[in-house]
N, C-alpha and C positions, 0 to 999 in steps of 0.2 A: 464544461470548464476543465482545463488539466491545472489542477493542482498543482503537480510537484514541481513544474517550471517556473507557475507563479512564485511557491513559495524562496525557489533559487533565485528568481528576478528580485523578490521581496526582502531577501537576506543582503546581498546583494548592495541593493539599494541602500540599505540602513547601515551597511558596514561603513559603504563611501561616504556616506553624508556623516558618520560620526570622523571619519578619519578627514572629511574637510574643514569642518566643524576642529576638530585641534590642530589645523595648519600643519599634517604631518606628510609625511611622503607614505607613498606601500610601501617602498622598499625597507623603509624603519622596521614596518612591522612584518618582516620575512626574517626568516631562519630556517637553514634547512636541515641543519640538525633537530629543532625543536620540533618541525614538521614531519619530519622521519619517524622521531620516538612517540608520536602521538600515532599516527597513522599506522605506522608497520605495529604499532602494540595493538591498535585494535583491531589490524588484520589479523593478526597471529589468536586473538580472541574469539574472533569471529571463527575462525578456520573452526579453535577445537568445541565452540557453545554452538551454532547453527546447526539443522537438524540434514548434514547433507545427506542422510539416508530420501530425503527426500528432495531433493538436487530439483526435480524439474519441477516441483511444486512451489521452488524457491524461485526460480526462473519465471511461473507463469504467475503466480503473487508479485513481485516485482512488476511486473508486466500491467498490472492493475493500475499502478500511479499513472499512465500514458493513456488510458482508455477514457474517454467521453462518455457522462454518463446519461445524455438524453438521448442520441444516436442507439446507446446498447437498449433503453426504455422502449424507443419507437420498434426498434428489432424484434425486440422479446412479443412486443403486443401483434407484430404481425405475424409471427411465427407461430402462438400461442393459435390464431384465429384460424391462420392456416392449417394446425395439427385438428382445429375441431371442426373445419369445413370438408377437407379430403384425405383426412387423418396421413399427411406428410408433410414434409419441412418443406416449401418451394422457395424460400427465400434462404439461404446459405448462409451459415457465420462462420467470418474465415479465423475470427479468435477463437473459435470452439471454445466458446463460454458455459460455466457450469448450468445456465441454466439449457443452452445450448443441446448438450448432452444428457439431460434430462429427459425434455422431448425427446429424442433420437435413440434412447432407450424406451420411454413410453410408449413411444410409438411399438417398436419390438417386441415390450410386454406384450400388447395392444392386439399385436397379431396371434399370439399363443394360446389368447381366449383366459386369462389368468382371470379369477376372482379378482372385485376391485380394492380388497384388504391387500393383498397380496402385494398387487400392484405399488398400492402405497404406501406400504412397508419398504418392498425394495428401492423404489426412489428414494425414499427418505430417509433412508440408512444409508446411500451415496451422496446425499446433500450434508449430511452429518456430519458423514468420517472427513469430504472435500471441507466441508465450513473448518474444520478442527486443525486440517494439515494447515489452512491460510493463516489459520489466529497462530498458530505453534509456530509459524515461521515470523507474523506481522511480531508476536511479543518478543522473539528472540533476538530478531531487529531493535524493538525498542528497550531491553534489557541491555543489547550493547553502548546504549550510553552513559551505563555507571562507569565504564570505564574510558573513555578519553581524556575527562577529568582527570583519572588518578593518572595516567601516564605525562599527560600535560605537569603534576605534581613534579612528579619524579623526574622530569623534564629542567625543571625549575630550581630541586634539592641538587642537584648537581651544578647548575650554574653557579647558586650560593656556596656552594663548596669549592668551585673554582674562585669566586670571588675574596672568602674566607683566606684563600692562601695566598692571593693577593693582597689583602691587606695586610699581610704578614710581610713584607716587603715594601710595604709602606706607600703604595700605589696613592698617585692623586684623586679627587676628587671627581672630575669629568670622567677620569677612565671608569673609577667604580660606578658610576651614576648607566653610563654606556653600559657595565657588562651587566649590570643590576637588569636593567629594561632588556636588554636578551634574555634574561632569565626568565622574566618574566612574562616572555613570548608564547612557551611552552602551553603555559598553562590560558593563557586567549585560546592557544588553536585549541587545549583538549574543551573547552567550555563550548566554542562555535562548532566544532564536530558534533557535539554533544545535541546539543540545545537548537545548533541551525539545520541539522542534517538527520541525525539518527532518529533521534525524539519524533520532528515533527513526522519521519517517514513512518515508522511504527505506528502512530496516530491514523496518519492518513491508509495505512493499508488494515489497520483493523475497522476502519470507515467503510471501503471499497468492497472488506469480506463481509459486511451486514449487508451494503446493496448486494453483492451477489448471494446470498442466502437466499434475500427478499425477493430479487430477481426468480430465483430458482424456487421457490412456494406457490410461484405462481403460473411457474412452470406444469410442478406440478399439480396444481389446481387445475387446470387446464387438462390435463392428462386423464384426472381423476372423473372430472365431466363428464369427456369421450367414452371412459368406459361406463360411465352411468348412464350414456343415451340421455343426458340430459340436454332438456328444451333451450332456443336460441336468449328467451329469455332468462333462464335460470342459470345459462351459462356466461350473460353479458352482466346481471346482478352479481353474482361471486365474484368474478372476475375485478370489476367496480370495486367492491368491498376490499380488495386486497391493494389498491393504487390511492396515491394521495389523490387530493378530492379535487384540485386543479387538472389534473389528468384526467378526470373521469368522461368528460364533456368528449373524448378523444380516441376514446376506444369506438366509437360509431364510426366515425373518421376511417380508422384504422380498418374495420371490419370493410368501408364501401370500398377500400382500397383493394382489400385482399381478393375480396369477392369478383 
């Protein structure tokens, strides 16, 4: 299932039926100044809070909301069966997925002749520092929704201060009612930037970095076997132990596939 589409079809959904639900037009609820000071405030926050020392790690986390994640499960299991059948990758991942890379180092360890501490030291001080760049980017994402809010605020404190000075000239009743609800446009967008967009994204991409972790443990578990020469048996129990228990029945599957 992808996610982040649903959740835009889901937003989406609930905006229109609220705004048919009070007999309004969209166009009421547009302003594109109010939309400007929300968005370009939280561009310019994002610019100087995101970690772009780490730019393509941001780009390939991002990348995670678009990715299927029973297609990347079936992968992994036959990649895994194939590094412990003819110790190489015969099936290609064109995401170069962490657990991906993994294998594709294991294997390299693999040929060095490395002790299996070694080994598993080195994978897993790559699984580590990769889990740590995705959570450092997923929080930083969803850290930026403290602030749509307050720029939607300040969005709003200035409408009121434009209104302020119109009453000061004795403005009617309709007019101020009109300039009021623009004002109060500001702060809808920074709430649904906030709450519809950033939030859930931060959510869903520190979701994506535990499957890829999980994905990649299993990796290298897999890896770690190989260099134990461990038996078809004790490689297909581990292996088991580490997948939900509806998947278990599937790794046989997988293995007469590979084979």
């Amino acid at each position: 299932m992808v996610l982040f589409p649903l959740l835009i079809v889901g937003s989406g959904f609930i905006i229109t039926l609220v705004i048919r639900h009070l007999d309004q037009s969209l166009l009421s609820y547009f302003d594109f100044v109010a939309l400007l000071i929300v968005l370009g405030g939280t561009l310019l926050v994002a610019v100087i809070t995101l970690p772009w020392e780490y730019r393509h790690d941001v780009v390939k986390v991002l990348s995670l909301l678009f990715k299927k994640e029973r297609p990347q499960f079936d992968l992994l299991m036959k990649q895994a069966i194939s590094v412990y059948q003819t110790r190489d990758l015969n099936i290609k991942d064109n995401h170069r997925s962490l657990y991906a890379r993994v294998l594709q180092q294991g294997i390299e360890l693999l040929t060095l002749n490395l002790p299996v501490e070694t080994i598993k030291n080195i994978l897993g001080d790559q699984i580590s520092m990769q889990i740590r760049r995705n959570k450092r980017v997923a929080y930083a994402i969803k850290n930026l929704a403290k602030y749509p809010p307050a720029f939607g605020l300040i969005g709003t404190v200035f409408g009121l201060v434009n209104i302020m000075k119109k009453l000061a000239s004795t403005a009617d009743a309709s007019f101020l009612g009109a300039e009021m609800s623009i004002a109060l446009v500001a702060t809808m967008y920074g709430l649904m930037v906030a709450n519809f967009l950033l939030n859930p994204i931060g959510e869903l991409l520190l979701k994506k970095s535990e499957e890829e972790e999980e994905y990649a443990d299993i990796a290298l578990t897999a890896i770690v076997l190989v260099a134990q020469q461990a038996s078809y048996l004790e490689f297909m129990e581990q292996i088991s132990a580490l997948v939900p228990e509806h998947e278990r029945a599937n790794i046989q599957l997988k293995w007469d596939e590979v084979a």
